[in-house]
ChimeraX commands (.cxc) that place a marker at each C-alpha (Angstrom):
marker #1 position 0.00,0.00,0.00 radius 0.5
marker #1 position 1.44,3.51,-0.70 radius 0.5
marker #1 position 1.89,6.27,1.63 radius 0.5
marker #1 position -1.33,8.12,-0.55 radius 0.5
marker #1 position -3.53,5.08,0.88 radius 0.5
marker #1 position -2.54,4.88,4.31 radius 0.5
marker #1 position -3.11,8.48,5.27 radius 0.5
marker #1 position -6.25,8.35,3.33 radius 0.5
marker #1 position -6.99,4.90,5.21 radius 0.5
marker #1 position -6.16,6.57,9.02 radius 0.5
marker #1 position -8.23,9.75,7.68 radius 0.5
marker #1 position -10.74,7.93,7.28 radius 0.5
marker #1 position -10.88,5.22,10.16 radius 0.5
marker #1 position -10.59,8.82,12.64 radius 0.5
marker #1 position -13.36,10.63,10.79 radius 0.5
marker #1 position -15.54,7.67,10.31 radius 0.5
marker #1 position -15.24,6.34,14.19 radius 0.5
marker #1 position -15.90,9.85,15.17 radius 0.5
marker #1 position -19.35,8.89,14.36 radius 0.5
marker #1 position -19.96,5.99,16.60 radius 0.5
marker #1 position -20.40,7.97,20.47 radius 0.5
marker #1 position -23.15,9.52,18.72 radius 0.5
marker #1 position -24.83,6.51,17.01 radius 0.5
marker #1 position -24.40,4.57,20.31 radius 0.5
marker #1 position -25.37,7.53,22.41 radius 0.5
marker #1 position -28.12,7.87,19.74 radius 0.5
marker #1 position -29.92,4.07,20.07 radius 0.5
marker #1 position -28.95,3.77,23.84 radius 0.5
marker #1 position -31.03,6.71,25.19 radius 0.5
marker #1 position -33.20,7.61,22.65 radius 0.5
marker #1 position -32.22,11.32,22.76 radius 0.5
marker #1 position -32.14,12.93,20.07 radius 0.5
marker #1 position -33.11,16.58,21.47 radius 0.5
marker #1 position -30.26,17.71,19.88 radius 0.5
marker #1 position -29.88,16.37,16.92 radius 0.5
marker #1 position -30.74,18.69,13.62 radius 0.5
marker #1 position -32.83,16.70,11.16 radius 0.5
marker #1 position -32.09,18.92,8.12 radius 0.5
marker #1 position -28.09,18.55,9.28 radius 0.5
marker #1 position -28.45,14.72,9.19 radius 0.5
marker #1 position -30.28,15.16,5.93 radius 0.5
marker #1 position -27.96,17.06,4.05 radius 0.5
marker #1 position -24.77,15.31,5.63 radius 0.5
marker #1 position -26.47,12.00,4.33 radius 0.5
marker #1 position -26.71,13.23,1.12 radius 0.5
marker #1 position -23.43,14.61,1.19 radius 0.5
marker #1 position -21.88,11.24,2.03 radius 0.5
marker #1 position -24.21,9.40,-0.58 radius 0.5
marker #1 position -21.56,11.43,-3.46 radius 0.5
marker #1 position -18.71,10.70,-1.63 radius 0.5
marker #1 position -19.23,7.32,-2.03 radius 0.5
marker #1 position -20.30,7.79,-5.59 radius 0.5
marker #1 position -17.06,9.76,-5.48 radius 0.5
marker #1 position -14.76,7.35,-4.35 radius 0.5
marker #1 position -16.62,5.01,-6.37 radius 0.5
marker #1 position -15.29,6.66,-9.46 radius 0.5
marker #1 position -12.51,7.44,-8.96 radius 0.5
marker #1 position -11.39,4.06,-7.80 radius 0.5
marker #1 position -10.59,5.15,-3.62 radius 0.5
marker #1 position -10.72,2.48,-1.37 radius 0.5
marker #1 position -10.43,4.95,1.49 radius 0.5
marker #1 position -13.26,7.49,0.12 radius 0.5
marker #1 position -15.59,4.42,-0.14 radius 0.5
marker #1 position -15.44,2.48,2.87 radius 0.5
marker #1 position -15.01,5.18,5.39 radius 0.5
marker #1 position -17.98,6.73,3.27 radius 0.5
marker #1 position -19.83,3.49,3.64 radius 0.5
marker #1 position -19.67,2.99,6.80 radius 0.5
marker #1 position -20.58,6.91,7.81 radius 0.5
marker #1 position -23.38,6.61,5.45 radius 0.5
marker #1 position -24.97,3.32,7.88 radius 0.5
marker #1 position -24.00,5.50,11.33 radius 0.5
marker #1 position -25.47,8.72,10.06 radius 0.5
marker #1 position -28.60,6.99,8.17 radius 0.5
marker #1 position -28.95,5.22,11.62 radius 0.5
marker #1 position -28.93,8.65,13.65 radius 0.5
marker #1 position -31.63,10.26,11.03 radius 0.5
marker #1 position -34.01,7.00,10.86 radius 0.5
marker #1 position -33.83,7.47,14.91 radius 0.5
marker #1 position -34.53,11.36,14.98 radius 0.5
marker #1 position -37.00,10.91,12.03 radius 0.5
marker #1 position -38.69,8.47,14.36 radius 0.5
marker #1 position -38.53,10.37,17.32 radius 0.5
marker #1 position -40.07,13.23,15.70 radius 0.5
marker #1 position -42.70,11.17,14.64 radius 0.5
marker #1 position -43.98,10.02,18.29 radius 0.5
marker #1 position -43.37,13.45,19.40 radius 0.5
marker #1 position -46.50,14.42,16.89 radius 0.5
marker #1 position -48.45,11.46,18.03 radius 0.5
marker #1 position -48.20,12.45,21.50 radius 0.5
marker #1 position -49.08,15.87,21.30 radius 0.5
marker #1 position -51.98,14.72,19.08 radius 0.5
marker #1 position -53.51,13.12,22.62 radius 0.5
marker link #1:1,2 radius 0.2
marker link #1:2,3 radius 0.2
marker link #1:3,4 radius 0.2
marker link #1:4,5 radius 0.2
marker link #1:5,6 radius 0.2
marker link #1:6,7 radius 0.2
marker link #1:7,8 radius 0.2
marker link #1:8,9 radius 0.2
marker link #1:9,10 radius 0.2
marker link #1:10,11 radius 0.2
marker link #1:11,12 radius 0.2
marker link #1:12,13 radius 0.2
marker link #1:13,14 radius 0.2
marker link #1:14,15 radius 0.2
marker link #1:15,16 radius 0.2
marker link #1:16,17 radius 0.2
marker link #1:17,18 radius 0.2
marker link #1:18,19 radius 0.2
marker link #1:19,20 radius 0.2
marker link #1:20,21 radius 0.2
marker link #1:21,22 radius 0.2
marker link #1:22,23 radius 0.2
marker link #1:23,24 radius 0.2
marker link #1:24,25 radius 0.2
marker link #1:25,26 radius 0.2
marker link #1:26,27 radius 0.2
marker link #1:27,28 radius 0.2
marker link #1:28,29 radius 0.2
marker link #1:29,30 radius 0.2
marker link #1:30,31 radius 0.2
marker link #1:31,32 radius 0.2
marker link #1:32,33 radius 0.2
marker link #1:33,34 radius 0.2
marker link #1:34,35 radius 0.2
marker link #1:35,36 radius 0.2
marker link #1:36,37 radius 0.2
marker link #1:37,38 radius 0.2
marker link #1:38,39 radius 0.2
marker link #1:39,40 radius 0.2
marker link #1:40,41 radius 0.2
marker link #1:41,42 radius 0.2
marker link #1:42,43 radius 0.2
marker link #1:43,44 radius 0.2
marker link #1:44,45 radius 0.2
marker link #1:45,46 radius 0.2
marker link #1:46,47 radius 0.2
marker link #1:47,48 radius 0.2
marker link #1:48,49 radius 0.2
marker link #1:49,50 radius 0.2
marker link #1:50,51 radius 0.2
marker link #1:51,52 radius 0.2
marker link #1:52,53 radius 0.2
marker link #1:53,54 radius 0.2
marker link #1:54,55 radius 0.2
marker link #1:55,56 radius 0.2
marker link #1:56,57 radius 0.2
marker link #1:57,58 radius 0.2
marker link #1:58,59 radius 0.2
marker link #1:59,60 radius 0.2
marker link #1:60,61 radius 0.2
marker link #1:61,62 radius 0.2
marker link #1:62,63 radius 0.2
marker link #1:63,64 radius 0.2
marker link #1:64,65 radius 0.2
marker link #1:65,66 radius 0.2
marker link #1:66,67 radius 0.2
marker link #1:67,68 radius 0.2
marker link #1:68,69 radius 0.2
marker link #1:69,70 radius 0.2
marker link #1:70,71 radius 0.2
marker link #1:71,72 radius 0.2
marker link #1:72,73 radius 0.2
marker link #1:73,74 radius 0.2
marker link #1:74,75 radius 0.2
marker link #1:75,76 radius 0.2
marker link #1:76,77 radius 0.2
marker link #1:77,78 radius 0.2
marker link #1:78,79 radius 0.2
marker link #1:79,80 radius 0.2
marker link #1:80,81 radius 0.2
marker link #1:81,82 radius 0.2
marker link #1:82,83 radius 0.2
marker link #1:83,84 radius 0.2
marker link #1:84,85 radius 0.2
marker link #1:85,86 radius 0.2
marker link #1:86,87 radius 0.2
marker link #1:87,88 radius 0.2
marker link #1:88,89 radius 0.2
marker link #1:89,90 radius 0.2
marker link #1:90,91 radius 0.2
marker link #1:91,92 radius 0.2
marker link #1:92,93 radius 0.2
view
């Protein structure tokens, strides 16, 4: 593997783990007071074309740390998308 690779490899493993607290924190309490839903949105998105990116352009790195974002964040705005959901219900009682 060249140097190119590896830094884009430990780039990605730091960015990409960054996202787990907040996925675990996420499922384990069910809090998700502050979480922006139009952030998640457009940050899914946003990692949808990097994978397409990375994709294209033949990066191991981009892809898989892209990958693997895209099912922690996708996780985090299926909960909040949820949560907003009950929140209606309730206040519909």
């Amino acid at each position: 593997m060249d140097f190119d690779n590896l830094l884009g490899f430990i780039a990605a493993c730091l960015t990409t783990a960054a996202f787990i607290p907040q996925t675990y924190h996420s499922i384990t309490t069910k809090d998700l007071s502050g979480i922006s839903l139009g952030m998640y949105a457009a940050f899914t998105c946003g990692v949808v074309l990097w994978m397409i990116y990375g994709y294209r352009i033949d990066s191991a790195p981009i892809l898989l740390a892209n990958l693997i974002t895209f099912v922690l964040s996708v996780t985090i705005l299926y909960l909040k998308i949820q949560h907003q959901l009950e929140e209606r219900r309730e206040s519909k009682k």
